[in-house]
N, C-alpha and C positions, 0 to 999 in steps of 0.2 A: 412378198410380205405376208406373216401369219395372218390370220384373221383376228381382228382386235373386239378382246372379252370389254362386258357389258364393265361400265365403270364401277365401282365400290363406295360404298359411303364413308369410309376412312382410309385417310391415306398417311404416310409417314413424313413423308416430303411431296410437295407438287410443286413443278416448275412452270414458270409463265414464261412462252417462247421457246421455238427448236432453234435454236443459232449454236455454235461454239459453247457458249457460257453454262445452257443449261445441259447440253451434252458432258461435258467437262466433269461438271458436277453433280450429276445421275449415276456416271458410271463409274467415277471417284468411290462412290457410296456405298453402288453394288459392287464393289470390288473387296471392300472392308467389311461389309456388311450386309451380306443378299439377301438375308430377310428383310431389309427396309425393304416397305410398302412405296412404289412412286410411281408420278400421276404426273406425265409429259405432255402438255396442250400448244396447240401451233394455230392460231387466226387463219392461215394463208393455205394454201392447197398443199404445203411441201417445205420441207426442212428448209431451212440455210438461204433464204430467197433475200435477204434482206441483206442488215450489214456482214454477214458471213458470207455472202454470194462471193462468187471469184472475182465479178468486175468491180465490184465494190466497196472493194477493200486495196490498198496496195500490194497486200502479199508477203511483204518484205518478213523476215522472221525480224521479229524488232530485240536486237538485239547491243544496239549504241554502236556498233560498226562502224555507221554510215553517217548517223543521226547529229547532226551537226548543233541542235537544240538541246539534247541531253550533254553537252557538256560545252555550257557560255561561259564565258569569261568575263571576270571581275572587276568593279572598277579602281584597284590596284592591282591591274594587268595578269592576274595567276587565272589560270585553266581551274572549274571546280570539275571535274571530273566525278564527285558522290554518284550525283543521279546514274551517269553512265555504267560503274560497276553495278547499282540498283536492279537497272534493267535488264542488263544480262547476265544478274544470277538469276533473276527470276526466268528468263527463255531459257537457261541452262535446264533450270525446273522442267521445263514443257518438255525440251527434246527428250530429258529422262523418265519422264513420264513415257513419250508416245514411244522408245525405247524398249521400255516395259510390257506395252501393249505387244510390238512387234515378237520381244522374245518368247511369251507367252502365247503367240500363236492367235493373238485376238487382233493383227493384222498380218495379213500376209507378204504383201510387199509395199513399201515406205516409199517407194517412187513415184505413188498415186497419191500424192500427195506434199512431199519433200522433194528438193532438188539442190544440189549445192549449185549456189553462186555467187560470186566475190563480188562482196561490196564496200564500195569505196566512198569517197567522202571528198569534193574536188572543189575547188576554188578557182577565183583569179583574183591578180593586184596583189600588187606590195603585201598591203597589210593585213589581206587574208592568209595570204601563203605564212606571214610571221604567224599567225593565228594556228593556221593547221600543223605549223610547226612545234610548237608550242604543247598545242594539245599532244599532238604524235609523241613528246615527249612525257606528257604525264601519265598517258593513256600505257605504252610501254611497262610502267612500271608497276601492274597488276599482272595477275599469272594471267588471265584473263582475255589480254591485249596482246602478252608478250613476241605473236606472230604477227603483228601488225607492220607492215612496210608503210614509209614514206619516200618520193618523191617530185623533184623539181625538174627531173629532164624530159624534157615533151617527146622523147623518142622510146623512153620507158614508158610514157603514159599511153601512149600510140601502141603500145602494144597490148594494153591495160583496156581501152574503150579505144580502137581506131577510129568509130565512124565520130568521135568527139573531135577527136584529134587531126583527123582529115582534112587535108586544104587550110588550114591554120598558120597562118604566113603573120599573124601580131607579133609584137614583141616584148607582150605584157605578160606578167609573171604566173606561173602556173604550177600548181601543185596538185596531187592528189596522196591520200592514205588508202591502203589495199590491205581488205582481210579473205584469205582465201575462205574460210570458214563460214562464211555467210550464206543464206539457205533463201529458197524464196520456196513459198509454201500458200498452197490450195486450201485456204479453210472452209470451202466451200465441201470441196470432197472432203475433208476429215471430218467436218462434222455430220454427212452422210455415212462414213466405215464409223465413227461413235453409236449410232442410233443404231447402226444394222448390229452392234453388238451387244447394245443393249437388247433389243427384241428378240433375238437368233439365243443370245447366252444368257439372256437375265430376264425374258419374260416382260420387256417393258418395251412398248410399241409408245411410238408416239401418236395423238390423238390429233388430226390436220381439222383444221373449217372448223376449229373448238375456241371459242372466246371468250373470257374472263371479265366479267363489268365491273365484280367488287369483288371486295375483301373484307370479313368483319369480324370481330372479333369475338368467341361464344363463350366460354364459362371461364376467360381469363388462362388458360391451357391452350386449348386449339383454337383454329382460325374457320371460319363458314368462305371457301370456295364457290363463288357466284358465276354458274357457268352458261356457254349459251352455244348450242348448237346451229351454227352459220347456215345449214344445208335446210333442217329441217324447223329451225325457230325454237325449239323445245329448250326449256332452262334447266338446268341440271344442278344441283345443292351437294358438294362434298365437303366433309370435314378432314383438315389436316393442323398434324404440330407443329408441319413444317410448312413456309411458304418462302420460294425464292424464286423473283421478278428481274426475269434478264430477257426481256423484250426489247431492248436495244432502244432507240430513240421512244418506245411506246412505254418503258420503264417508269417514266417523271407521270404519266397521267395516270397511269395507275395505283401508283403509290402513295402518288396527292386522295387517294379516296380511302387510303388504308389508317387507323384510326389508332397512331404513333405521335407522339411532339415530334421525334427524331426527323420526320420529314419536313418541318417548318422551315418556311425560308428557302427552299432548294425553288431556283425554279430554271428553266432550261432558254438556250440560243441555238435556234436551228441554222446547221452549212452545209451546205449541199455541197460534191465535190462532181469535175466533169475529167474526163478522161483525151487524150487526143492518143488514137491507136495507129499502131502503125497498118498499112494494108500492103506494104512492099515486102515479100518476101525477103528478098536477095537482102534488103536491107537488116530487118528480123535476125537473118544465120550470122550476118558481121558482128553484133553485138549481144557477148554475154556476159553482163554488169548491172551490177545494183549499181547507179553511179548519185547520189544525194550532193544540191547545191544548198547554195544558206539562201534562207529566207530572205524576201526583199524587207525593206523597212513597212512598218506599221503589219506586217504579214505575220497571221498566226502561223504557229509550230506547222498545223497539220495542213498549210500548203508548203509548205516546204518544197521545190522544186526538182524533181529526179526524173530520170531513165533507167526502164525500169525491164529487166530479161521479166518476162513472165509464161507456166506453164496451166494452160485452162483449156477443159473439155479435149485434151491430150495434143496438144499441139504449142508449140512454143510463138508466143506475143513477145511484141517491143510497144509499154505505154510510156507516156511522158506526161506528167502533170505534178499533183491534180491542180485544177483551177475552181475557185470558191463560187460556188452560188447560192443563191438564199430562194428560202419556200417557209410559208409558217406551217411547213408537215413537220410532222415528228419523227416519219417514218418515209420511205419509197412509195408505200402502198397505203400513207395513209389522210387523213382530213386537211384541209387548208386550214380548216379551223383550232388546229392542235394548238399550235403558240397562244391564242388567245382564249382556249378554255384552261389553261395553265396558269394563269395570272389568276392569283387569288391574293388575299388581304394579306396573309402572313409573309409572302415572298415581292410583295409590292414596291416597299424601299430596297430588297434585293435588285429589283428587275431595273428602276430607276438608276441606280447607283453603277450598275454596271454601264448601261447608257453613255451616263455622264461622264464617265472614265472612259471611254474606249470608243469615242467620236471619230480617230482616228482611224480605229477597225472597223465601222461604218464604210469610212470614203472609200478605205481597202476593196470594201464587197460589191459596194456601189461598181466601183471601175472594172471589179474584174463580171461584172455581170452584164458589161457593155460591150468587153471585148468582142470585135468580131473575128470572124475563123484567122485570117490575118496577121490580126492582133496574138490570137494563140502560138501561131507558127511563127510569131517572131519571137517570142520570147522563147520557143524549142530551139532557134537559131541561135542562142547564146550559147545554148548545148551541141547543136550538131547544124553546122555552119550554111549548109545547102541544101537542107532539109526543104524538100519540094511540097509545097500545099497538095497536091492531089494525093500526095502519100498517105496521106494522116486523115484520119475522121475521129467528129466529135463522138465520144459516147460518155449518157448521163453514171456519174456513181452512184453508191448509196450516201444515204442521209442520214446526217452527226449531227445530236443536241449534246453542246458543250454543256457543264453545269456550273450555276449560277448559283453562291453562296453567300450568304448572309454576313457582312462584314460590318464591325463594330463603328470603323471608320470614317470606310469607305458608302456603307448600307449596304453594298455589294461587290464580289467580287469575281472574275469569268474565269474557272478551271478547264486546263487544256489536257488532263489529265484521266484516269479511271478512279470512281471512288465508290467505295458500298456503304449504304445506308441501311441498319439495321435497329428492328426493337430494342429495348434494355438485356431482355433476356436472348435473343437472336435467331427468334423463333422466326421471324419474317425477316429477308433480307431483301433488298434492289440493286442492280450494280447500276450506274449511273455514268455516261462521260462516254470517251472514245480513246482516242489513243495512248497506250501501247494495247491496250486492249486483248483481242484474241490469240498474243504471241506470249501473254503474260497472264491467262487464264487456269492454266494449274496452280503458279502461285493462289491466284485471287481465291480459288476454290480450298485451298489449305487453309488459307484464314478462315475464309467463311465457314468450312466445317469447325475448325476448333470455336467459334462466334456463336454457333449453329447448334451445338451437341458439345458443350464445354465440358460435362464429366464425362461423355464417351471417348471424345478423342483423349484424354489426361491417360486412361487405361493403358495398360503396356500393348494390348491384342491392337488400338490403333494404332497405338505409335509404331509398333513395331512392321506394321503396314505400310502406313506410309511412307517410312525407309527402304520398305523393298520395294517399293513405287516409286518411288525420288529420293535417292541416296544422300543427297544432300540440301533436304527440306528442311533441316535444322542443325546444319552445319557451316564452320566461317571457310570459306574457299581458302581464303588468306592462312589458315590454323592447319589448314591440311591440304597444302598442293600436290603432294606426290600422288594421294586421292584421291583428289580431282579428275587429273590430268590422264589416270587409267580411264576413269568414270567417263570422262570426255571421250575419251578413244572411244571405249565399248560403245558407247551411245552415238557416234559418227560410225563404226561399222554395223550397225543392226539398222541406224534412217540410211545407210550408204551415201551418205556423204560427206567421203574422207577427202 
């Protein structure tokens, strides 16, 4: 690590938080434009500890593959399939970004971080299997899809996830969809090789044990950066034009102090997720699949049930979860008292409203917060049938504050989604929410800069940036498949996973 120069009293952009997001969008910047000035702050001793850590995140590259929630079904029985091409143009974005990075030599090898693995998307019962049928047929019909297998034969599937398929003597209906394409990916480590090339090639280290109390606003132009040194107590004063808050669940209390209408009304539900790892080798090598089940009833999107091939601190994992827990932190590493300094006047009938609606999602958290280890490994047993208790250990994940929106209706209502919150002019942005999240962070960062720097990016020198960055950040896949489908190739042989 270089040794980090004394800080500056203007900066062009400063980011709040080292995770994915603000890495993303730092070196987005310095890539288009190396003279911006930028001013990287991290609370914690070290990049990526929070929701970007490896355990605490699933990894999955979110790409609607697998995702059984990005494309529900109507109640005049059609598949809406929107969301699911939504989502994987936008990871098509990211691979062709970090793409980018690798051809350029600002990574070196894409395995420290990427890994192909097929992910599928598996059921049981009649009316599921019609379900994934269904889908499997609308999903086909985008260039997108178009290598997606479906099957019903359990001797095809056993070949697909055996240790699912093992000892499975029922006679109840079973399907699963398989996309070779699917990638499972370390954001943990990418957004460590981000920062090391911000610092190493752009002069921009990131600042650790550096904390941020306010934000305010000075002559109407720039922002007054209220800083606090963790180590030594000293408060530091920087002025920037830019201010964007991707502190991850710590986003909503800082933004609640930033002196915007735009943030009114937002206010957050904190979930904690737990993990059950496997610790059996032999068992680990038998299975390498994304494999995603459907939610239980009253079950938010992001428990969704999977097993899950994973590669962390260079060794390959088998998790199964997540299962829901609740804490009023806002963060891993942070106050109990988070959820309830969040409650202010303007998001009151939000916080209510949401409540009131979603009593249901209550009982859900309630029960899964009683589970015992048990209780865990039986519902792993609907997946992998003789799954032994001493195999498996709990480990905690990171912590998702869903956001809470002000609804005309409703008084409020609970997004399972990513959303950014910005000034009028978009000098200050927050990203807010969780999933698809870190898999769909180049898009988010394209918006936010054109949001952010609305006559610089319009200029031809960005735009024409940006397409050599992401080929097709403002093109319809649908309008130019032959395009694509090269783009696609190059970008599977530079992350090597063809």
């Amino acid at each position: 690590m270089k040794a980090k120069s004394a800080f500056s009293k203007e900066y062009n952009l400063i980011c709040v938080g080292g995770g994915i997001m603000s890495a993303t969008l730092a070196l987005m910047l310095k890539l288009i434009d190396s003279s911006q000035k930028i001013l990287i702050l991290e609370r914690l001793e070290d990049v990526a500890l929070e929701s970007s850590a490896a355990w605490n995140n699933a990894g999955t590259g979110h790409s609607a593959f697998c995702e059984l929630n990005y494309s529900p079904q109507q109640k005049n029985g059609n598949i809406d399939v929107s969301k699911a091409i939504q989502i994987c143009t936008q990871f098509e974005q990211s691979k062709q970004f970090w793409a980018y990075l690798v051809e350029n030599n600002f990574i070196e090898n894409a395995k420290e971080f990427i890994h192909p693995v097929p992910h599928h998307s598996f059921v049981k019962g009649e009316e599921n299997v019609a379900f994934l049928r269904k889908r499997y047929s609308e999903m086909k019909k985008h260039i997108m899809f178009q290598e997606m297998q479906f099957s019903e034969d359990p001797e095809t599937l056993a070949k697909w996830f055996p240790i699912i398929m093992a000892d499975r003597v029922d006679s109840e209906s079973v399907a699963a969809t398989r996309m070779e394409l699917g990638t499972e990916i370390n954001f943990e480590k990418l957004t460590h090789l981000i920062f090391k090339i911000l610092e190493e090639k752009f002069d921009t280290p990131v600042y650790t044990n550096f904390e941020v109390e306010d934000i305010d606003p000075t002559d109407g132009v720039d922002w007054l950066v209220e800083i606090k040194n963790l180590e030594t107590k000293e408060k530091i004063n920087c002025d920037a034009e830019h201010v964007f808050i991707g502190a991850g669940g710590g986003a909503l209390s800082l933004l609640q102090k930033v002196e915007i209408h735009e943030k009114d009304g937002y206010g957050g539900f904190p979930v904690s997720g737990q993990w059950l790892i496997c610790n059996n080798r032999e068992t680990i090598e038998q299975h390498h699949a994304k494999v995603y089940g459907k939610a239980g009833v009253d079950a938010p999107p992001m428990s969704v049930p999977h097993l899950d091939t994973r590669y962390i601190d260079g060794k390959r994992e088998l998790l199964f979860g997540p299962f829901a827990g609740f804490s009023t932190k806002f963060l891993k590493e942070g106050s109990y008292l988070d959820l309830f300094k969040s409650i202010k006047w303007d998001n009151i009938p939000a916080m209510w409203g949401v409540f009131w609606h979603n009593i249901p999602l209550t009982t859900y958290l309630v029960k899964q917060i009683r589970m015992t280890h048990e209780d865990r490994m039986n519902e792993l047993r609907k997946f992998v049938k003789n799954a032994k208790s001493e195999d498996w250990d709990l480990r905690i994940a990171g912590q998702r504050v869903q956001i809470i929106k002000r609804d005309e209706e409703e008084g409020g209502t609970l997004e399972f989604g990513t959303e950014v919150v910005h000034s009028k002019k978009g000098r200050i942005t927050a990203l807010l929410g969780a999933s698809p999240g870190a898999s769909t962070a180049v898009h988010i960062m394209i918006g936010l800069l054109h949001d952010a720097f609305p006559e610089k990016a319009k200029t031809k020198t960005w735009q024409q940036k940006f397409s050599e960055m992401i080929p097709f950040w403002n093109k319809e896949i649908e309008d130019n498949p032959f395009e694509f489908e090269k783009v696609r190739k190059k970008c599977a042989h530079l992350l090597q996973i063809n």
